[in-house]
N, C-alpha and C positions, 0 to 999 in steps of 0.2 A: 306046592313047589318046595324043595330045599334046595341047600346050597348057598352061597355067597350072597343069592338074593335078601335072604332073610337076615336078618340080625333085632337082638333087642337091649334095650336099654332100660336102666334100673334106676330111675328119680328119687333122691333121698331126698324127707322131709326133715327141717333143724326138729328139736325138742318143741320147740313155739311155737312151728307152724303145726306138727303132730298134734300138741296139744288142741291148738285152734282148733284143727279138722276133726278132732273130737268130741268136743265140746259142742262145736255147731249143730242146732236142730237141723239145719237141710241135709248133712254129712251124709252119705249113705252107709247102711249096715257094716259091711268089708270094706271100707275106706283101703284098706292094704292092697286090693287086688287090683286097686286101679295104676298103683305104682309103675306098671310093668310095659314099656311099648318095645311096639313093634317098628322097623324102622327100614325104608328101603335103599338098599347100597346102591341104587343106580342116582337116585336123587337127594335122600336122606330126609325124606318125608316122613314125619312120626304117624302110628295108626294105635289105636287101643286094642285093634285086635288081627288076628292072626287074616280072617276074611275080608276085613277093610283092606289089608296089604293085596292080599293075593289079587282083589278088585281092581285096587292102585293099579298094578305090574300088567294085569290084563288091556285095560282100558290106554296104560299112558306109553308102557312100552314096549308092546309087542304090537305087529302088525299081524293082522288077521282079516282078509279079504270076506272072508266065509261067516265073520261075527258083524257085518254090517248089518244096522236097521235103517229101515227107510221111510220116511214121514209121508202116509196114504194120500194126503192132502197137495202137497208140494215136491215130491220124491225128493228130499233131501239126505243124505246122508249122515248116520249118525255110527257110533263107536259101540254106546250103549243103549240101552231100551230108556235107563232113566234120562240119558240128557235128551231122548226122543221123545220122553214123555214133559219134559222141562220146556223143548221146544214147543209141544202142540196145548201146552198151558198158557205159554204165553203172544204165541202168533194165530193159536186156531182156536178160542175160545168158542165159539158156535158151535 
């Protein structure tokens, strides 16, 4: 997708927290590349990456009759595979 949907936002660290996040044993390698999100104009949900958004926009605001899944067990309707797979973790453990 491009367009109005997309937008990103650029998180600055002070000098102290920089320093922090580099210092720290847990820190990851590129600390820098985390700086960067993704942000959705319809609701202004932040994402880290460009595919968690486009998931977002998928799942929360587009209607798609043709992208329904359906739970084998209870024919429930779902949006996605994983909250169908959320459902049958936690109502059809057998």
């Amino acid at each position: 997708m491009t367009g109005p949907l997309l937008g990103k936002v650029h998180l600055k660290l002070t000098k102290e927290q920089d320093s922090a996040v580099q210092s720290s044993k847990t820190a990851t390698m590129n600390v820098r590349s985390v700086h960067t999100m993704t942000y959705c104009d319809k609701c202004g949900v932040t994402f880290t990456t460009q595919h968690a958004l486009l998931r977002h926009i998928t799942s929360k605001h587009e209607d798609s009759p043709n992208s329904a899944v359906y739970c084998n067990i209870c024919q429930r309707v779902f949006k996605t595979k994983w909250s169908r797979a959320t459902h049958n973790s936690r109502y059809h453990r057998n």
